[in-house]
Each structure stands twice: as C-alpha cells, then as structure tokens.
N, C-alpha and C positions, 0 to 999 in steps of 0.2 A: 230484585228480591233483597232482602232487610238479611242479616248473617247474622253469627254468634255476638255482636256485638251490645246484643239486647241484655245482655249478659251485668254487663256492666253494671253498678248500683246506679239507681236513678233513672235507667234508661223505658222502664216500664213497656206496655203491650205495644209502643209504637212498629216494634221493629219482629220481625219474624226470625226464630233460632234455630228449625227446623224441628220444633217437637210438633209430634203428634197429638198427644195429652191434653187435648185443648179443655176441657173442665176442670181438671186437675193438676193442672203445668204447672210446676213449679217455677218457670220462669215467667208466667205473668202473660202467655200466650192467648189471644184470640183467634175466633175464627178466622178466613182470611176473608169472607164477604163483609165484617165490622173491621177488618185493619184498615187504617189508612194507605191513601196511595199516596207514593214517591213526592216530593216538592216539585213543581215545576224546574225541572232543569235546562230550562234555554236563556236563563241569568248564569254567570257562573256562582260557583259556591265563595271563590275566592279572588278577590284581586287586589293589583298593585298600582298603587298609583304616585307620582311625588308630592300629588297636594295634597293626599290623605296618608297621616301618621308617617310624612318621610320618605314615604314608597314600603313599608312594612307589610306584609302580609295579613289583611284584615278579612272578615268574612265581609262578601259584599254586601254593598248597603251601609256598611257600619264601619265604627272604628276601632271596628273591637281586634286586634291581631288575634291569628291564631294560635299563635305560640301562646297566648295567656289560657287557651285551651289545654292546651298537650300539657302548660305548665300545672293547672288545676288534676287533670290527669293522674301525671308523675305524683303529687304529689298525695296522692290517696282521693282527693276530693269526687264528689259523685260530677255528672251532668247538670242533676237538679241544682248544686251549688252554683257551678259554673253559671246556667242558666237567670238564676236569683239576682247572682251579679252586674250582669251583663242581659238584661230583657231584650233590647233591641236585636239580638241571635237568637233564631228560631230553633226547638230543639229536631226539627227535620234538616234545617242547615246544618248542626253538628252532623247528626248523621250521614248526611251525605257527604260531608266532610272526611268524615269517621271510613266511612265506606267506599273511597277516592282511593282514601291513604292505603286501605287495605290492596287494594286491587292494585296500586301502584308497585307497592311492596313485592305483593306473590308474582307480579308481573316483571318485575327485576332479578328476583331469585330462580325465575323458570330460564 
C-alpha cells in the first residue's frame, strides 16, 4: 500500500494517502480499481556495485545514485524535477525507494 508520501509536490495520483474523498481529494487521490499496482519488486530498487559509479548507491539499472534523490529532496525540489533529470528512474522506483526508507526508519525507532 502507497502512504502519506503522495503528499509530496510532484508526486500526483500514483501513490495512495489514505483519503477517502476520492472526487474531491485534494491530494490528487483515485479510486483504487484505476491506481496503479506496486513495480515489480523481485529486482531490487537499489544496488551496489564497484563497476557502477564506484560502488555508490544507484537506483537499479541506472547510474543515477540515490543520494542525488534525497539531495533534490532536501533541497525543496519536487519528484517531477528529480524525475526530468534523471528519465532513465522510474517514478514508481522513487517511490518504492521512498517507501523502503520509510518502513526502514519506523522499523528502527519501534
């Protein structure tokens, strides 16, 4: 399931925020029989390698490090920017990116 993350600018109806409000949402929510499903996740989202970028953390497939995400991020920039950027990242690899880190996070604080 998709979380608050939809929230974000730029991140549009992909991702589900838990409203109900689906004709009126102000966050851009669809039903969930027209949301898309999850990316396949039996690639990973992330890896490391020393032939690609050093061994830096890239979204897989790509050479794009993640940290140039988090850094767009911090720095005010939407997704869509990120995204414009960097095409060869799919914007469901951010988010399951996005939604790793989360579950990583709350999963360290519990």
């Amino acid at each position: 399931m998709w979380s608050a993350f939809a929230v974000l600018k730029g991140l549009g109806p992909l991702a589900y925020v838990g409203c109900q409000r689906l004709s009126d949402c102000p966050h851009g929510c669809v039903p969930r029989r027209l949301r898309r499903s999850p990316p396949d996740m039996k690639q990973p989202i992330v890896s490391r390698s020393t032939d690609v970028m050093g061994g830096t953390a890239v979204f897989h497939g790509t050479r794009v490090p993640v940290q140039t995400l988090l850094d767009y991020l911090e720095a005010g920039e939407s997704i869509d920017d990120f995204l414009e950027g960097f095409p060869s990242v799919t914007r469901e690899r951010v988010i399951a990116f996005l939604e790793e880190a989360k579950d990583r996070v709350i999963e360290a604080a519990s």
